[in-house]
Steps between C-alpha positions, in 0.01 A plus 500: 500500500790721580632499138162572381494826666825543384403482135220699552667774671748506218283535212307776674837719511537365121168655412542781723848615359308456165242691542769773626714464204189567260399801713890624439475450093200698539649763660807496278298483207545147359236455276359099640231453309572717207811332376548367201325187370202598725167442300218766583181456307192699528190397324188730528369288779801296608902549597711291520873450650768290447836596699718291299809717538443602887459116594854375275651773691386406789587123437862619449541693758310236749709210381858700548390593849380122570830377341709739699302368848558127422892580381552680840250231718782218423 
């Protein structure tokens, strides 16, 4: 039970410090969401979004930082 808390605890500071990283690139300007790749579509009646771009960025970025924690966990 004690390691579940553990993981739990851990991936609420992982969302947390994620959550403050987007507010920063808002901030600063980084355009997440608006990057390239991103598919907007508006219909008369419908819109649609598909954040292609933000979410292979993201991906990158995620699996460095993932990499980098289970090279330095060893």
């Amino acid at each position: 039970m004690f390691e579940l808390s553990k993981t739990i605890l851990g991936l609420g500071l992982l969302i947390a410090a994620a959550g403050a990283v987007v507010m920063l690139a808002s901030r600063f300007g980084l355009p997440l969401g608006r990057l390239p790749g991103d598919v907007a579509y508006r219909g008369k009646h419908v819109s649609i979004f598909f954040p292609i771009g933000t979410s292979i960025l993201l991906s990158v970025v995620l699996s460095l930082i993932f990499y980098l924690i289970s090279r330095f966990h060893r």
